[in-house]
C-alpha positions as CSV (number, residue, x, y, z in Angstrom):
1,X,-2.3,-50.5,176.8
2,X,1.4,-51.9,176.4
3,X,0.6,-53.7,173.6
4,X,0.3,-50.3,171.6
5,X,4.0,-50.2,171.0
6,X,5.2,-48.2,167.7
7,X,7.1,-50.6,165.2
8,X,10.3,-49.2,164.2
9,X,10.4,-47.1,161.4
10,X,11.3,-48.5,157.7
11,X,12.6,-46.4,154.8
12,X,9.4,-45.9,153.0
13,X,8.9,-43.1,150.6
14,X,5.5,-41.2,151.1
15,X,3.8,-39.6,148.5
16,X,3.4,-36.3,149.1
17,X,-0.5,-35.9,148.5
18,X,-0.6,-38.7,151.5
19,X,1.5,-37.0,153.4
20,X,-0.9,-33.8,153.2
21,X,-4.0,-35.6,154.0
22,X,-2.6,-37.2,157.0
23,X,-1.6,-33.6,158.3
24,X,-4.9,-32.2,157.4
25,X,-6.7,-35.3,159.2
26,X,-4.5,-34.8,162.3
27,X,-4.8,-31.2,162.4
28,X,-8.5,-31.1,161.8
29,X,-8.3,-33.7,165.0
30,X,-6.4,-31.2,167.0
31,X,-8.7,-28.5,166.4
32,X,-11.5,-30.3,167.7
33,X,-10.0,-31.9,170.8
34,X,-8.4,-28.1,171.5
35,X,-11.9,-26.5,171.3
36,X,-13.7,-28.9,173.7
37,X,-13.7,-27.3,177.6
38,X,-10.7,-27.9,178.9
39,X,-12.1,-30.8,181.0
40,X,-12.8,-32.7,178.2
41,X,-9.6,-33.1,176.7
42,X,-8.1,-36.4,177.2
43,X,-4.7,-37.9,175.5
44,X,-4.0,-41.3,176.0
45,X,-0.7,-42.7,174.6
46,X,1.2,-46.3,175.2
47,X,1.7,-45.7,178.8
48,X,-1.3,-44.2,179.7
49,X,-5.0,-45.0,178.9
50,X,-8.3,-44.0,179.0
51,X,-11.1,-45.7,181.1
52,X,-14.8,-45.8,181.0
53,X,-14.3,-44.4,184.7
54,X,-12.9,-41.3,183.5
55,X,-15.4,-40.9,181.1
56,X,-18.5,-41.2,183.7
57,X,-16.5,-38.8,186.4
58,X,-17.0,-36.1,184.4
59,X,-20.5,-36.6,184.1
60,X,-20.7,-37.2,188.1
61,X,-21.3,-41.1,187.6
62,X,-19.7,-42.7,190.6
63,X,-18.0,-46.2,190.4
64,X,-20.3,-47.7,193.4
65,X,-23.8,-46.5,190.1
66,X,-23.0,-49.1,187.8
67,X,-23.2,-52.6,186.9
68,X,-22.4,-55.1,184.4
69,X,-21.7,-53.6,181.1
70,X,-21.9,-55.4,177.3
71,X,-19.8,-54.4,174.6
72,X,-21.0,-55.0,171.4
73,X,-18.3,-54.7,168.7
74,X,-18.9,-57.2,166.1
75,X,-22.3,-56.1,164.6
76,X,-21.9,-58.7,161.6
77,X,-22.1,-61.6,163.4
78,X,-23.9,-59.8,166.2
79,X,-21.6,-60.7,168.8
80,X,-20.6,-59.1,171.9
81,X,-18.7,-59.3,175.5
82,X,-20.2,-59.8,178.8
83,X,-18.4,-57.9,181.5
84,X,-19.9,-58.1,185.1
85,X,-17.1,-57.1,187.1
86,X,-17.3,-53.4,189.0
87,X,-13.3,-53.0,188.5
88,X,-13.3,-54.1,185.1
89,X,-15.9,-52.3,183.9
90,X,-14.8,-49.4,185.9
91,X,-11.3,-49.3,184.0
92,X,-12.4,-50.7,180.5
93,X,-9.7,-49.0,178.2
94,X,-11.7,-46.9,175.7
95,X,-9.0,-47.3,173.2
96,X,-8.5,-50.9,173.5
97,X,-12.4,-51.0,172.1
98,X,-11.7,-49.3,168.5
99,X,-7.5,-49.3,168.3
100,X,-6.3,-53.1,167.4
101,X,-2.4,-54.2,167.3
102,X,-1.5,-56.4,164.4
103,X,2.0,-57.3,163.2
104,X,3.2,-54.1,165.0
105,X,0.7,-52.0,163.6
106,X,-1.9,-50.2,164.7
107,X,-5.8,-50.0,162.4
108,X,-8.8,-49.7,164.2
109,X,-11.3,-52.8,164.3
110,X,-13.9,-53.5,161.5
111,X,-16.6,-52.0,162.6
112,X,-14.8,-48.7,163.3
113,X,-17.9,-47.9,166.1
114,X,-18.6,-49.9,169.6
115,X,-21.5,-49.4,171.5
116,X,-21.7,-49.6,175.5
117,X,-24.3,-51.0,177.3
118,X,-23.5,-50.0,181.3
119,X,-26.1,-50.7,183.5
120,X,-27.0,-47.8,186.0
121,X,-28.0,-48.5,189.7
122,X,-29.3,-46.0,191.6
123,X,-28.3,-44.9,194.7
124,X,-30.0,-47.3,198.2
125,X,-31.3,-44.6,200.3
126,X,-31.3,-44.6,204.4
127,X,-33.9,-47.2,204.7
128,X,-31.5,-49.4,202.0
129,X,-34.8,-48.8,199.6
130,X,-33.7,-48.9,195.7
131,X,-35.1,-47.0,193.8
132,X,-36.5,-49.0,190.5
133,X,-34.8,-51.4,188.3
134,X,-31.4,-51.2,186.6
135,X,-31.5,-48.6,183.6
136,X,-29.1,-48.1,181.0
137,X,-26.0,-46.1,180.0
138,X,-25.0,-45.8,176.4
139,X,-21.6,-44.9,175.1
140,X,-20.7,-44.9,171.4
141,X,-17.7,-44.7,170.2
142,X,-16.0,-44.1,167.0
143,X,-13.1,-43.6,165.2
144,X,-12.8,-40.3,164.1
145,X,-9.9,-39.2,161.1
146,X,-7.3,-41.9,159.6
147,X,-7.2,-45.5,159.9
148,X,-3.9,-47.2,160.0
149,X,-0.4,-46.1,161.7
150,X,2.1,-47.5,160.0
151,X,5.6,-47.5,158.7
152,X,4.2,-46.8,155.0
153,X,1.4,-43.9,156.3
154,X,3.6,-42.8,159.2
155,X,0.0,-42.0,161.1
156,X,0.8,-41.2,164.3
157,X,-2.4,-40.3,166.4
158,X,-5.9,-41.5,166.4
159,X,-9.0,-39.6,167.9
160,X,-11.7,-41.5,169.0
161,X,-15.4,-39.8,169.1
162,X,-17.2,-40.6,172.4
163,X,-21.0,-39.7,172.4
164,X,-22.6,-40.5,175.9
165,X,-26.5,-40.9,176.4
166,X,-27.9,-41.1,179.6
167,X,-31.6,-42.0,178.8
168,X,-34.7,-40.6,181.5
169,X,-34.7,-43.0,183.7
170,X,-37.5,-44.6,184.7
171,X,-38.2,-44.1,188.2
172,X,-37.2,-39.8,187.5
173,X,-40.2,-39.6,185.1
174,X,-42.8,-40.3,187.0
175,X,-42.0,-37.2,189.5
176,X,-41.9,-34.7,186.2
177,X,-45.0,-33.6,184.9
178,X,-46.2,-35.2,181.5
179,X,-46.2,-31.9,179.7
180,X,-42.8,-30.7,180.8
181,X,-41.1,-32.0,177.1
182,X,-37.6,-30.1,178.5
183,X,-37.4,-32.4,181.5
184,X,-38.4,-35.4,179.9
185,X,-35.4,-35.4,177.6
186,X,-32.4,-37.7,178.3
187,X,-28.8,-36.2,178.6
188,X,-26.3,-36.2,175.7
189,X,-22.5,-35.6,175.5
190,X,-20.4,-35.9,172.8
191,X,-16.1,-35.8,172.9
192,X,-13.2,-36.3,170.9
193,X,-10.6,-38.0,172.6
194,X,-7.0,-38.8,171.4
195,X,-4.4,-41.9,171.5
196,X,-1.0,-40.8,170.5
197,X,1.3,-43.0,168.9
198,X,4.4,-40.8,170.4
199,X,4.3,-38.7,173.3
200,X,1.2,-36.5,173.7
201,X,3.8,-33.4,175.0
202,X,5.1,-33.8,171.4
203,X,1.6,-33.3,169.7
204,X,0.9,-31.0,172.1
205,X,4.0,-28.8,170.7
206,X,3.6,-29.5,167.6
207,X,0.3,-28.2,167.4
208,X,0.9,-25.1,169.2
209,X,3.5,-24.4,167.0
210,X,1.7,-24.4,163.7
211,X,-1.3,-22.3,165.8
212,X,0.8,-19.8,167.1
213,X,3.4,-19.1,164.0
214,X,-0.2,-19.0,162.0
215,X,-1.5,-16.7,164.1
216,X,1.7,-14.6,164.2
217,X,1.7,-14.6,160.5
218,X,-1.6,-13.0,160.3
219,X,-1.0,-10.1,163.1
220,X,1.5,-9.1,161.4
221,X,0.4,-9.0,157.9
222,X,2.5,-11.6,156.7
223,X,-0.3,-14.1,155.0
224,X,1.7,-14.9,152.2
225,X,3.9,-17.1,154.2
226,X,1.0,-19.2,155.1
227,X,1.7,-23.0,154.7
228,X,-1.2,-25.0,153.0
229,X,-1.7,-26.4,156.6
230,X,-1.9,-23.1,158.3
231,X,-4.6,-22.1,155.7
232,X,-6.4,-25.4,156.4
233,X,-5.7,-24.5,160.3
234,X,-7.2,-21.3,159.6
235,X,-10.5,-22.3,157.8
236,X,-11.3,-25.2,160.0
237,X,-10.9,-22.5,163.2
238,X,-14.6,-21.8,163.2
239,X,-16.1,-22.9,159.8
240,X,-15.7,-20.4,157.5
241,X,-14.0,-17.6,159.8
242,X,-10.5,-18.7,159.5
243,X,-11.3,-18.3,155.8
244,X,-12.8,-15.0,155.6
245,X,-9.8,-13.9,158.3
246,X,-7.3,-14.6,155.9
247,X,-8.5,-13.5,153.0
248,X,-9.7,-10.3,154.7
249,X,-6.3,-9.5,155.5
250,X,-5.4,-10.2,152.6
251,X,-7.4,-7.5,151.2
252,X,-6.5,-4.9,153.4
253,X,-2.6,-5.4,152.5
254,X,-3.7,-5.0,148.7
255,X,-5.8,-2.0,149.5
256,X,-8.8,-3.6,148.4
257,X,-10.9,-2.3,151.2
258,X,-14.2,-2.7,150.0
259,X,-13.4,-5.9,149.7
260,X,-12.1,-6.3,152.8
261,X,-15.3,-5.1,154.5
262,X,-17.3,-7.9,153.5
263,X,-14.9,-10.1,154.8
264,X,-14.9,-8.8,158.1
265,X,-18.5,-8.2,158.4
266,X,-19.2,-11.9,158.2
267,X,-16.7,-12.7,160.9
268,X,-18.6,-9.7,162.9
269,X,-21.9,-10.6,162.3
270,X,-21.4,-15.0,163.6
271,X,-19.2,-14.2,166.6
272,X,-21.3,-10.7,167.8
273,X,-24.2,-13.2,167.7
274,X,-22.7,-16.0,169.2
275,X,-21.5,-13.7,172.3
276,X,-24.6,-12.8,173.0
277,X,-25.7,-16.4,174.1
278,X,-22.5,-17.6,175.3
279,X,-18.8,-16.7,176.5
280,X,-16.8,-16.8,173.5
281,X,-13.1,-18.6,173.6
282,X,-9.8,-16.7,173.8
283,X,-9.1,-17.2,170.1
284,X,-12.7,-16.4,169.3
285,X,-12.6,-13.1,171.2
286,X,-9.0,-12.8,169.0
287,X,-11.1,-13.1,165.9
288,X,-13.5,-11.0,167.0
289,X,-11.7,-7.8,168.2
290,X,-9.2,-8.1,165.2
291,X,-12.2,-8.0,163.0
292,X,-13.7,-4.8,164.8
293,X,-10.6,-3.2,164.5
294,X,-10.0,-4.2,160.4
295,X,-13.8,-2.8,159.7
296,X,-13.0,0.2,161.6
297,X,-9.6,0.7,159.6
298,X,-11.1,-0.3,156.6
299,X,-13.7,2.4,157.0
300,X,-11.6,5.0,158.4
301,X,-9.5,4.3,154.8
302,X,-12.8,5.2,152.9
303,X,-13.8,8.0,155.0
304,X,-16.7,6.7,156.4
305,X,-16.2,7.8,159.5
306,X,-19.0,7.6,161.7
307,X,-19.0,3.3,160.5
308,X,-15.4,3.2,161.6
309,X,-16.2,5.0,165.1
310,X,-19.0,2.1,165.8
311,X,-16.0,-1.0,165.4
312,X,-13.2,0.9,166.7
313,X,-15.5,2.1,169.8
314,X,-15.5,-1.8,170.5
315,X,-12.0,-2.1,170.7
316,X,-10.7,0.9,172.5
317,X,-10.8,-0.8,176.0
318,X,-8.8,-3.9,175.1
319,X,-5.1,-3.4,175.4
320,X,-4.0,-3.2,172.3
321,X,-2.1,-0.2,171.3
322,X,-3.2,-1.0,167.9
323,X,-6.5,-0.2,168.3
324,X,-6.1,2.9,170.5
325,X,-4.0,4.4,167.5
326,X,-6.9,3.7,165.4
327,X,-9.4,4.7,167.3
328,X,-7.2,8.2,167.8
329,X,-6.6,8.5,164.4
330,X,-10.3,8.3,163.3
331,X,-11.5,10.7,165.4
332,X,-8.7,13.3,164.7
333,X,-9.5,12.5,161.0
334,X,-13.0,13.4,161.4
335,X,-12.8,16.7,163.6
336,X,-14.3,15.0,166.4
337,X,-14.5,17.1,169.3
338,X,-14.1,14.2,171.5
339,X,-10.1,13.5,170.0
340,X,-8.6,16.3,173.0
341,X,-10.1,14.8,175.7
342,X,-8.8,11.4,174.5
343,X,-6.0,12.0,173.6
344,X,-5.3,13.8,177.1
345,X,-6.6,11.1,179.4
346,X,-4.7,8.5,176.9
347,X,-1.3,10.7,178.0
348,X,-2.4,10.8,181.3
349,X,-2.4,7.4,181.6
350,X,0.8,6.2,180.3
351,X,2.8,8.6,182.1
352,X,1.7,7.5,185.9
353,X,3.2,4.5,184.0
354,X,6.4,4.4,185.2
355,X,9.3,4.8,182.2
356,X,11.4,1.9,183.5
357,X,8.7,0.0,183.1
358,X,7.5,0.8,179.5
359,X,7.7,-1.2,176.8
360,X,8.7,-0.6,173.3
361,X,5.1,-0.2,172.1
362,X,4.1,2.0,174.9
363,X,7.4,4.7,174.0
364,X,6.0,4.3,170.4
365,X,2.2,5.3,171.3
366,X,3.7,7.8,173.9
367,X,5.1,9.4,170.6
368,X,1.9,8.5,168.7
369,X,0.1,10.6,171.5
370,X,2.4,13.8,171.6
371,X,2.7,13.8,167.4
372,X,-1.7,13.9,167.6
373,X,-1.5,16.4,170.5
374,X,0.3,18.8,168.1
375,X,-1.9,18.3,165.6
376,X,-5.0,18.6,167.4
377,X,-3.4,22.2,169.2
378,X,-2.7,23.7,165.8
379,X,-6.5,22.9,164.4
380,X,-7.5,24.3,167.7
381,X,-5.3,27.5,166.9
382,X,-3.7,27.0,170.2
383,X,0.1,27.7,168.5
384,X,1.9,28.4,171.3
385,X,1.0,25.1,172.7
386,X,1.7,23.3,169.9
387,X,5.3,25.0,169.4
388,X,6.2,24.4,173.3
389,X,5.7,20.7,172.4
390,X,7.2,20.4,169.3
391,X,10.6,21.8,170.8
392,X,10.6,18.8,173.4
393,X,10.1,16.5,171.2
394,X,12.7,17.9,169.3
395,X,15.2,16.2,172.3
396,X,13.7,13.1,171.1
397,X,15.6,11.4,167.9
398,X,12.1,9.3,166.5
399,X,10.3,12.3,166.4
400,X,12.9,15.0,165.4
401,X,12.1,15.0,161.8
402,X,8.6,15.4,162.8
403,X,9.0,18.3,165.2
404,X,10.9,20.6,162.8
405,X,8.6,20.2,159.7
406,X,5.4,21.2,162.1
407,X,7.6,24.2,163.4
408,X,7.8,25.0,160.4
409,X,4.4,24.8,159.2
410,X,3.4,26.9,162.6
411,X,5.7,29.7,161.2
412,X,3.7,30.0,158.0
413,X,0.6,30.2,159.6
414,X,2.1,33.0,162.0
415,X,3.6,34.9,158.8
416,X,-0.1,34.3,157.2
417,X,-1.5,36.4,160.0
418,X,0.5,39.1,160.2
């Protein structure tokens, strides 16, 4: 698609309130094409395009299946284009059907939608028999977000909605039974494809960028520094969860817990139900896991203990010394017997960790660990223990503070029972 060349650049001021709807429309475009399986994404850019052949691979449609195709572009005047050879059908550029060029600009073509008709052929078998007439193939596509690159919009990536329908065809109906309404239904797929005015390695940063410093932001309770396009990243991440997320958190850091829960029990409630039908993303399983853990702090801040336990009882397996802590803290908080043996195994396992190979959060929970281990010894009237402890820790510089004010709290006990 050479003729897809950016004009150069002219010194044209753009409003600002463009400027923000152009990032929200590519953004928006991003977050779609990102959440499609991986084998749908496509990027297409000057040098590289994307064919109707690519399309119908993924769906197992093999060059040698179809036929003629007509494009029908022009729905005014109800005109069209006949294209009946294999090759050219086979590497029609999607783009070139909704993307135009015009005085070194790029808008896509009045209608804004084209509609493929591909005729399918099916397979000759050994005895060279085929199997019915030709049947059909429809693709539609659209435009999907902006509608001009420019100097004066400064636009810079278009994405193009592809919805394939692959209609019952006629021969495969008569072998399924006239009650089977499931069978009987054609096949529909629907992408989001994009055409990149610069390089799609670019957009590709780019995006990750304002993902990843969003999602950064957020771990660390840092919300406030949220760009207006990292909110609008966050609530467009799965409808309203982004939305509830942030303001969630937001909550939490102004102690507003009950608040807080409400927030978090949304997010609970859509992804817990949409894991039980289907595998949920990385970044959903993020969502999901962060918001266990925030009901379970939440809680835990309000004293309602056993609530807490249910959340944070989710989360304990994933590593995430967060969570452990949490977890640890809650049950030590409510007197659970279960906290020593916890604890224990938790030590255990860190220190078959080799040092060397600990990182700065793992010295920090190893600390975490020892400081609940004393405190769980001393409810447990087990002094002696606690004191051996306390003095190695006092080698330790973190936790020196620590270790002589529970010494000394040991001794009063002591002094109390004489």
């Amino acid at each position: 698609m050479g003729f897809f060349k950016k004009s150069k650049k002219e010194d044209v001021r753009v409003s600002e309130s463009l400027e923000a709807r152009i990032q929200r429309d590519w953004l928006r475009g991003e977050i779609e094409f990102h959440h499609q399986p991986a084998n749908h994404r496509m990027r297409a850019n000057p040098d590289n395009d994307i064919t109707l052949g690519m399309l119908l691979n993924m769906l197992d449609i093999s060059r040698d299946e179809i036929g003629d195709m007509y494009v029908m572009s022009n729905y005014a005047e109800m005109q069209g284009q006949l294209i009946q050879d294999a090759e050219q059908v086979w590497n029609y550029d999607l783009c070139t059907a909704i993307l135009v060029a015009h005085n070194g600009e790029i808008s896509t073509r009045n209608a804004e939608h084209v509609t493929l008709s591909i005729c399918y052929k099916r397979k000759k078998t050994e005895t060279g028999f085929l199997f019915g007439t030709n049947d059909l193939i429809i693709v539609h596509l659209r435009e999907s977000g902006g509608n001009v690159v420019s100097s004066a919009t400064g636009k810079e990536t278009f994405y193009i909605c592809a919805t394939v329908c692959i209609p019952p065809f006629a021969f495969d109906r008569k072998k399924i039974p006239a009650s089977d309404y499931e069978r009987l239904q054609g096949k529909t797929v629907s992408l989001t494809f994009a055409y990149d005015m610069r390089s799609s390695e670019q957009k590709l940063e780019e995006y990750k960028y304002i993902r990843e410093d969003a999602i950064d932001k957020i771990k660390n309770n840092r919300t406030d520094e949220l760009s207006d396009i990292q909110h609008f990243f966050m609530e467009n991440v799965n409808g309203s969860i982004g939305k509830d997320f942030y303001f969630g958190k937001k909550s939490m850091r102004e102690k507003s817990y009950g608040n807080a829960i409400e927030y978090f029990l949304n997010i609970f409630e859509c992804l817990n139900s949409e894991w039980l039908t289907q595998e949920l993303s990385n970044e959903d399983k993020y969502y999901f896991f962060e918001s266990c853990y925030s009901l379970g702090f939440c809680y835990c801040e309000i004293k309602q203990y056993e609530k807490a336990l249910y959340y944070l009882d989710i989360v304990f397996p994933v590593d995430d010394v967060r969570y452990k802590m949490e977890y640890i803290n809650c049950l030590v908080n409510k007197k659970d017997f279960r906290a020593y043996n916890v604890v224990v195994r938790e030590l255990d396992r860190i220190l078959k960790i080799r040092r060397s190979e600990w990182t700065q959060e793992y010295h920090r929970y190893h600390q975490f660990l020892a400081r609940r281990n004393v405190y769980l010894y001393i409810d447990m009237g087990r002094l002696e223990d606690a004191e051996k402890l306390l003095k190695d820790m006092l080698e330790i510089k973190e936790c020196e503070d620590f270790a002589l004010g529970e010494l000394a709290y040991i001794q009063q006990i002591k002094n109390l029972q004489e």
